[in-house]
N, C-alpha and C positions, 0 to 999 in steps of 0.2 A: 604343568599340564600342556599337552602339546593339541592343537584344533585337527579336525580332519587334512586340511589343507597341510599345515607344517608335517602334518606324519606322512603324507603324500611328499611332499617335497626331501624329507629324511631318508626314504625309502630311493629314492629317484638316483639323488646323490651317493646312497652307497650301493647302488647297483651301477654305478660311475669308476667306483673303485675308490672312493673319498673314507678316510680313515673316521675313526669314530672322534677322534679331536678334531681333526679338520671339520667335520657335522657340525660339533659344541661350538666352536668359534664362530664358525658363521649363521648359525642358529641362536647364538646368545643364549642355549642352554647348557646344561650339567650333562658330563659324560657318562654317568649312569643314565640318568633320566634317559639320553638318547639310545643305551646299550639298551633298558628295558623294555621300549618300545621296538625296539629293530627285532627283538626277540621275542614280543608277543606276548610280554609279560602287561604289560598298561594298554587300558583301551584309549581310543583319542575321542579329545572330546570330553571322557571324565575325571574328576579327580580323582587322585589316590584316597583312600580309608584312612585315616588314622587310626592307628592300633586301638585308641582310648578316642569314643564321643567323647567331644567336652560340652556336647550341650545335652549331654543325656541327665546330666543331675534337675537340668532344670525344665526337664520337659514334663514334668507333675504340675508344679506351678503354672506355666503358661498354657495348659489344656486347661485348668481348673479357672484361671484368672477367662480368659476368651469365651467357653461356657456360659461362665455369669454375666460378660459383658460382651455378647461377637462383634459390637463396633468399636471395643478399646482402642485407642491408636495401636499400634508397634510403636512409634517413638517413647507414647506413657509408659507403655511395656516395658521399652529397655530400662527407661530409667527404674521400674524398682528391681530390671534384674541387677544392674548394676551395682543398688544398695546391697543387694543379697550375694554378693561376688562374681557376676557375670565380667568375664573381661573380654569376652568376645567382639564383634562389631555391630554396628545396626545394620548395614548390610548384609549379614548369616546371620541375625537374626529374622528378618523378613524372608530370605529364603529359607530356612529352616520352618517357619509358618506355612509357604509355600509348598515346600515339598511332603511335607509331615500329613499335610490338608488338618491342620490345627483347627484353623477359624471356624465353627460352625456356620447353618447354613440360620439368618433371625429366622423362625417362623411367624412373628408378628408384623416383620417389613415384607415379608415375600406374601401375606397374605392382600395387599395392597395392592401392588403390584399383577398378581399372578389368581389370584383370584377374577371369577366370572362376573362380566360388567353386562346386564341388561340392555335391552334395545329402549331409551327411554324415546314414548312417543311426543311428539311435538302438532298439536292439532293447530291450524293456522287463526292469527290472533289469539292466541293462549296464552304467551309467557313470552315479555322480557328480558335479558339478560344483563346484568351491569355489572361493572370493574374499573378498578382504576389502575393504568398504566403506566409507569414510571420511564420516564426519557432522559437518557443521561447528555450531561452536555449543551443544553440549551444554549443561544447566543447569547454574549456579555451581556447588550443592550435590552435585553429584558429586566435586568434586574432579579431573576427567581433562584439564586445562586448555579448549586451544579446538578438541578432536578428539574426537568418541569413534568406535570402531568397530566395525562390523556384521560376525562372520562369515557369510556367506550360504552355504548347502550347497545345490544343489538336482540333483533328478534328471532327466535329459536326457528321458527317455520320456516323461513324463508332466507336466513342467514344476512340479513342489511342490516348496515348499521353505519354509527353516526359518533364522531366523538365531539369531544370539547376539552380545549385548553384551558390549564387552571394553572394557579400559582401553589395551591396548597389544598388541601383535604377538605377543607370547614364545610360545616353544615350548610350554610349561605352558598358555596360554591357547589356542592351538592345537591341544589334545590338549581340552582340556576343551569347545571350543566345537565339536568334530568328533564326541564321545561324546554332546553333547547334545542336537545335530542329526540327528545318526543314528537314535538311538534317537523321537524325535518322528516322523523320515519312518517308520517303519515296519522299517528291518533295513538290512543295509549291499549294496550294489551289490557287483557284481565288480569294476570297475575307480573308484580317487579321481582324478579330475583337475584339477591344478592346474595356477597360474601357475607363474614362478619365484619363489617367493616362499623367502627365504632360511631358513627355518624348516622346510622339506621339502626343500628343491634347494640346491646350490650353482650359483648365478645363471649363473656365467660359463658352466656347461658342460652343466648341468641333469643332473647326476648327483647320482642321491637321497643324502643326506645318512644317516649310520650311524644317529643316535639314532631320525629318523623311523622311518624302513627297520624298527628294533624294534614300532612302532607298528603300521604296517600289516600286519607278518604276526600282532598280535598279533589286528587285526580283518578277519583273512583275508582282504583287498584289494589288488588292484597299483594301484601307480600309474603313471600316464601324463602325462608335465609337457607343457605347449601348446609347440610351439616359437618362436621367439622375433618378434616381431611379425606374430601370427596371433589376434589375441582374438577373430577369428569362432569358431577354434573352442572357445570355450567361450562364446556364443552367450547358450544358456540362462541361464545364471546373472548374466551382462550385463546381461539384460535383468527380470533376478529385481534386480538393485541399484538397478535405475533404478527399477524399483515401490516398494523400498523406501524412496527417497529421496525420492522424487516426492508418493506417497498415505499413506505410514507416519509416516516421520520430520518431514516439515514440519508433521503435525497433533500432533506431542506437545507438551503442555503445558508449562512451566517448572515447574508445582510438585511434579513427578512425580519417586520416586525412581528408582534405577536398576532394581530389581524391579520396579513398577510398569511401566516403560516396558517391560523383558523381557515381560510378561504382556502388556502391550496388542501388542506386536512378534506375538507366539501367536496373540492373538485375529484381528488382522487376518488372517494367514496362514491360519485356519480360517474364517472369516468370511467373507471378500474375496475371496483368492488361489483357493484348494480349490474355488471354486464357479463358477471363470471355465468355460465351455465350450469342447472342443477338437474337433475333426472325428480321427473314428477309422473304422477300415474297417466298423464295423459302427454308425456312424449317428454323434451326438453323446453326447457326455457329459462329467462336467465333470471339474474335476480331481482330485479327490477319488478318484470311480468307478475313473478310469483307475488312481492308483497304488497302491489295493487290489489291484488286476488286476496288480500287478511283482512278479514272483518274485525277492526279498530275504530274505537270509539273517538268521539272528535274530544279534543282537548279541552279544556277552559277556555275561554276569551280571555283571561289574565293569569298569568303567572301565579305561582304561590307566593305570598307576598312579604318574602323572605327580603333580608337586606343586605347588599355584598359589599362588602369594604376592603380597601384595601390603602396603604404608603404608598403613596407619591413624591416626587422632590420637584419644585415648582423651578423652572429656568429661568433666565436672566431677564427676560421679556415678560416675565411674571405670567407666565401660561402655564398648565396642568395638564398633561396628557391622560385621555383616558378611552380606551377601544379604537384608538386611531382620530381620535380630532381631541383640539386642545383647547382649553375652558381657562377664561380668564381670573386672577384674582390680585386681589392688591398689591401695590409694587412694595411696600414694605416687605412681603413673604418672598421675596425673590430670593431662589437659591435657597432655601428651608425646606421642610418637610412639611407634608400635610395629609390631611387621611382624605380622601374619595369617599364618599359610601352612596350606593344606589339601592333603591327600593325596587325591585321587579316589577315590573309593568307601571310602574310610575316612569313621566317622560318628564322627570328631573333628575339633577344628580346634586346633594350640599357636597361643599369643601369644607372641610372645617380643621381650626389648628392642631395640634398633638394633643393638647387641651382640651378637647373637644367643641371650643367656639366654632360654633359656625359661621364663618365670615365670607362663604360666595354661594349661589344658588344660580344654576345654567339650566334651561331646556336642550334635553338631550340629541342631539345631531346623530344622522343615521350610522351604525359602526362603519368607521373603515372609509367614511366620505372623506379625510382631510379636511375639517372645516375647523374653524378659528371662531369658538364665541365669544366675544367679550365686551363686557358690561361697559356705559359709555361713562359711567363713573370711573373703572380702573382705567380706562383710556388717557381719559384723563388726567390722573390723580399721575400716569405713568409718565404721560410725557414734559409735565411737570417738573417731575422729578428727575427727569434726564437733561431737560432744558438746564434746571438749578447747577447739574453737575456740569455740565459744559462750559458756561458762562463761568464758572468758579475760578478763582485767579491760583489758587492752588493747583499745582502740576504735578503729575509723579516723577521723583528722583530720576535720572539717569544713572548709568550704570556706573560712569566713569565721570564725578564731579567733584567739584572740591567743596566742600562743609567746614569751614573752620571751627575751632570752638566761640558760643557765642556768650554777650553778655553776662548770663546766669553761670553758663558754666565759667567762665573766668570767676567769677565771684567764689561760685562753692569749691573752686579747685586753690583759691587765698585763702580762703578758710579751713580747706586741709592740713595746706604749709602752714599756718601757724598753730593748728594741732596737733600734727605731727612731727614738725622736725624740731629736736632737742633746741634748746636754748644755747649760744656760745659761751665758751668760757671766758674769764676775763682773765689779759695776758698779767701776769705777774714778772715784775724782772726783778731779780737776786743779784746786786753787785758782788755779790763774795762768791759766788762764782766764777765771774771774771777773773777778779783777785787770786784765787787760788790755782785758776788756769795759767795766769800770765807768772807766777812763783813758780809754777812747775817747769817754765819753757828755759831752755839752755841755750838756744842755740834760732836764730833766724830759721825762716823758712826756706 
């Protein structure tokens, strides 16, 4: 098949006076192919017909198979035309799909899509929106593998909103990143609306869950779950994730801790978000303006009094990082693992071992200050223990020293040799060997 271009260029050269082999050569085509085009027999641009479709046997099958299924692969396709003797390629088979207009159109996904979406109204202090945001990539030194997560909370009326950083899903992170959201928008909505998210709903049927259920009457809120592939309507907070994925999270730094990142998450959301302008009945203003103006309930004076736990690994100086200031614990746990766990709105935090002993109890230091608590007992007990090791007439190896074998091992290395190597023979001397040597000799050396 020759493109417009080449049959342009074919035409050119034999109105040059170029023979029709001379074309083929430097065309790197067949001298028909070129005679049939110079004469107007092949369009450019299409292929030739073959006399015989060869995918005409199987175009029953792949209408019939597509019909039942209009999202089958083509790849699954080929393979069972292949079982059925397809020796075609998968490339004319997808164009053959293409041209033919095989694939039907789903009417069950196009109704989704292409179907009429209502104006849902949004009356100020009405309804919450919440979701959780998944962030690829977090910095090593968080520890949260290759995920971390955004609660996003925002309010429909007026589009603000407020996230919070988690390491995981749990119900406890849940309660704490909805208290802490809350309280930053300004007071709580009448209605939370969530996804199905298994920590409020059970998924299959979207009936709230008992322990939530305590939650929300305790922040005098109903809630109302999205029904099941409808994320228009939760809209706002959508499009609150995508800001924060887009303008937020791509610009944080790698050398930033987790408080760090929570407090830049704040700033931009007062900075950025709060200041974008919305169209209101009474002219413009921005977002900030508007969600002063939402009539919201003031919060609880305490948290729901959920408990967050989480792994830690205690460092060398036998300290515990937790929200940005580090909590002291015994120097025996240095370099171990230990669980955290915090009661919300209680201003303490236990350490306790894997085992669940609890072996440190700290009052909680404000997040994010750097501060150092610690007990004057592990102070103690610490530098003790450092003092014991310094003073220690025991030194570590060098790299390049000499060790001979000592005492014990000389001993257990005698006690080898004489388990292991064979006993000697005892020499036996045969004079009649001699004897018969010296009878055989004739002649001097």
């Amino acid at each position: 098949m020759l493109t417009r271009e080449n049959d342009v260029e074919v035409h050119a050269l034999h109105n040059r006076g170029w023979t029709i082999s001379a074309i083929a050569r430097h065309t790197g085509h067949d001298r028909k192919t070129i005679r049939a085009y110079l004469n107007g027999e092949r369009t450019p641009g299409q292929r030739k017909k073959p006399a015989e479709d060869p995918f005409a046997p199987f175009l029953d099958y792949v209408t019939a198979r597509l019909i039942e299924d209009p999202h089958l692969w083509s790849r699954t396709l080929c393979d069972e035309l292949e079982d059925l003797g397809y020796t075609q390629s998968y490339p004319t088979l997808t164009r053959q799909i293409r041209v033919r207009g095989l694939r039907p159109r789903c009417v069950d996904c196009a109704q989704v899509t292409e179907r009429a979406n209502a104006v849902i109204e949004h009356p100020p202090g009405e309804e919450t929106q919440w979701d959780w945001l998944e962030l690829p990539n977090p910095p090593d030194e968080w520890g949260w593998g290759s995920t971390a997560l955004l609660l996003v909370g925002s309010l429909s009326h007026s589009g603000r909103w407020r996230g919070y950083l988690a390491p995981d899903m749990t119900r406890p992170q849940v309660i704490a990143g909805i208290d802490r959201i809350t309280r930053r928008l300004g007071g709580v909505t009448k209605t939370w609306r969530f996804d199905r998210m298994a920590t409020v709903c059970h998924p299959a049927t979207g009936a709230l869950t008992a322990e939530f259920a305590g939650v929300a009457k305790y922040y005098g809120a109903s809630v109302a779950i999205c029904p099941p592939r409808r994320g228009n309507r939760k809209g706002v907070v959508e499009k609150s994730n995508h800001t924060a994925a887009q303008r937020w999270w791509r610009t944080v730094p790698d050398e930033v801790t987790v408080e760090q990142a929570q407090a830049s998450c704040d700033k931009f959301c007062r900075t950025r978000s709060d200041v974008r302008m919305r169209r209101t009945r009474d002219g413009r203003s921005n977002v900030a303006t508007i969600a002063k103006r939402e009539p919201l309930s003031a919060p609880p004076a305490a948290p729901y009094p959920a408990t967050v736990t989480e792994m830690r690994k205690v460092s060398r100086q036998a300290l515990v990082a937790w929200k940005g200031n580090q909590y002291s614990v015994p120097p025996e746990l240095a370099m171990s693992e230990v669980v955290v766990s915090e009661r919300l709105g209680d201003r303490h935090i236990n350490i306790a071992t894997a085992s669940g002993m609890v072996i440190a109890r700290h009052r909680l230091a404000p997040a994010g200050a750097g501060a150092q608590v610690r007990d004057h007992g592990h102070v103690v007990a610490l530098d003790a223990l450092a003092q014991a090791g310094a003073s220690s007439s025991r030194r570590p190896h060098r790299r390049k020293e000499r060790i001979p074998p000592g005492q014990a091992a000389r001993e257990a290395a005698a006690v080898l040799r004489r388990t292991t190597t064979p006993p000697e023979q005892a020499s036996v001397i045969d004079l009649s060997v001699y004897e018969r040597a010296a009878q055989n000799r004739t002649h001097l050396p």
